[in-house]
C-alpha positions as CSV (number, residue, x, y, z in Angstrom):
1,X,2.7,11.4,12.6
2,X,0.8,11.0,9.4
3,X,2.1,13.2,6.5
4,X,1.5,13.2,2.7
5,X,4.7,12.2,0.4
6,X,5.3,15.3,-1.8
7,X,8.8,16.3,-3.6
8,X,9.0,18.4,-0.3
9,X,8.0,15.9,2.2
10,X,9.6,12.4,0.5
11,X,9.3,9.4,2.7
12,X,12.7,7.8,3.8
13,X,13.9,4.2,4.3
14,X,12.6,2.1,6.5
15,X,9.8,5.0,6.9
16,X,6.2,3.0,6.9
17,X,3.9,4.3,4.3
18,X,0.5,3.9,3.8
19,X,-0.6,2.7,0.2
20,X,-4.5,3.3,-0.4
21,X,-6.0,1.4,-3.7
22,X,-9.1,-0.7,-4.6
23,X,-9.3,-4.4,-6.1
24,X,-7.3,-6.1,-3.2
25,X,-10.4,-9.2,-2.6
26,X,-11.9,-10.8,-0.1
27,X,-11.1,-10.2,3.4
28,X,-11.2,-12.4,6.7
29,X,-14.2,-12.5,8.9
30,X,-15.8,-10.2,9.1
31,X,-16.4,-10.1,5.1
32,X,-17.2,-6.6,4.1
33,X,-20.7,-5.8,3.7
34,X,-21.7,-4.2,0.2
35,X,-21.9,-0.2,0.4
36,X,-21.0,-0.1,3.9
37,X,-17.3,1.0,5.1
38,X,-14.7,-1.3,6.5
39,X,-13.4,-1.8,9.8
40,X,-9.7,-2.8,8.9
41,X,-10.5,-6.3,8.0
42,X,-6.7,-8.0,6.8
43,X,-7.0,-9.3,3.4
44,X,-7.3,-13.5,2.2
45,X,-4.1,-12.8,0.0
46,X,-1.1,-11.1,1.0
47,X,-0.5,-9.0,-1.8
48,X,4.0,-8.5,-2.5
49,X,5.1,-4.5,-2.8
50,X,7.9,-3.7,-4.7
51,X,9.2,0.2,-4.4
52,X,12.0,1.1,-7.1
53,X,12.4,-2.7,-7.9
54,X,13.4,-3.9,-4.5
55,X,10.8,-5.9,-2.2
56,X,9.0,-3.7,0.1
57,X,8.1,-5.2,3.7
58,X,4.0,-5.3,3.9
59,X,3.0,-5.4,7.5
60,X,-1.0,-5.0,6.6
61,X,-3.2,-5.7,4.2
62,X,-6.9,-4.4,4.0
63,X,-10.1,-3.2,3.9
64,X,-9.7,1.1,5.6
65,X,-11.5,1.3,8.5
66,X,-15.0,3.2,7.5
67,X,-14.6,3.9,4.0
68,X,-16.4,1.9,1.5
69,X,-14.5,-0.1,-1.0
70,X,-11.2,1.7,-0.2
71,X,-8.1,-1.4,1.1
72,X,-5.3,0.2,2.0
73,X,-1.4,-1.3,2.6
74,X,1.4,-0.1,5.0
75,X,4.5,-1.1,3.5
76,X,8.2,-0.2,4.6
77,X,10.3,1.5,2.4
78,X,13.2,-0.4,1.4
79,X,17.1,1.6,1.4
80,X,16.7,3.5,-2.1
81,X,18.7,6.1,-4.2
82,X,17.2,10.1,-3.8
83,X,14.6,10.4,-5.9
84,X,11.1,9.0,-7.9
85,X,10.7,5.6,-7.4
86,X,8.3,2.8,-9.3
87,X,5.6,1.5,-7.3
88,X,3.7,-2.1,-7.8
89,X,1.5,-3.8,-6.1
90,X,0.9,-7.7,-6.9
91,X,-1.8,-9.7,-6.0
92,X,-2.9,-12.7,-7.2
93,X,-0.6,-12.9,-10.0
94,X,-1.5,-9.4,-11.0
95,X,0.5,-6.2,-10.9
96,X,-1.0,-3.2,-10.4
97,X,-0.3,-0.4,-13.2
98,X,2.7,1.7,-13.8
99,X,3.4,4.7,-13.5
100,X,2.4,4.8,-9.7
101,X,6.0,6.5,-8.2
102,X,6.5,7.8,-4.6
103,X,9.5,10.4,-4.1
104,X,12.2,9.4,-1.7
105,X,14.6,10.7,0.1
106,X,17.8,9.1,2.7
C-alpha cells in the first residue's frame, strides 16, 4: 500500500516511508548513466536518517528505478510523539536542509 503523508494520512511508527531527494553519490555497479533513469542501484554511502531527533532505521539507499537523477530512501519511522516532525538526511558528513517535516501519528 503506497500512500502520500498528509496531516490526514500521517505515517505511524515503525511504518516504512519512502524519502525521495537528489545529491545522494555514486552508486554500486551498475553506475548510473548520465540522462538516463535508474534501475534501483543501492548507493556507495549509507546515508544516517534522523526523524524528530531520534535515529531512523534505513533499509535502502538509492538511485529510483527509471527516473533520472531522482535517489530515493525507505526509512522506518522511529516511536514519536503526534505531530510534525524534523527530518535530516546525512551523508558524507553533510545534513540535508531544515525545515523538511513529515506529520506523524501513533
Amino acid at each position: 500500500n503506497v500512500t502520500l503523508i498528509t496531516a490526514n494520512t500521517p505515517a505511524r511508527p515503525g511504518e516504512t516511508v519512502v524519502i525521495y531527494c537528489t545529491g545522494l553519490g555514486q552508486t554500486q555497479d551498475p553506475k548510473l548513466e548520465t540522462g538516463k533513469g535508474g534501475s534501483g542501484q543501492r548507493t556507495l554511502e549509507i546515508p544516517t536518517v534522523t526523524i524528530g531527533g531520534q535515529s531512523a532505521r534505513v533499509d535502502f539507499s538509492g538511485a529510483t528505478a527509471n527516473f533520472v537523477g531522482l535517489y530515493q530512501i525507505n526509512a522506518v519511522v522511529p516511536t514519536l510523539a503526534v505531530g510534525d516532525h524534523a527530518v535530516i538526511i546525512t551523508i558524507g558528513g553533510k545534513p540535508s536542509r531544515a525545515g523538511v517535516t513529515v506529520r506523524v501519528q501513533p
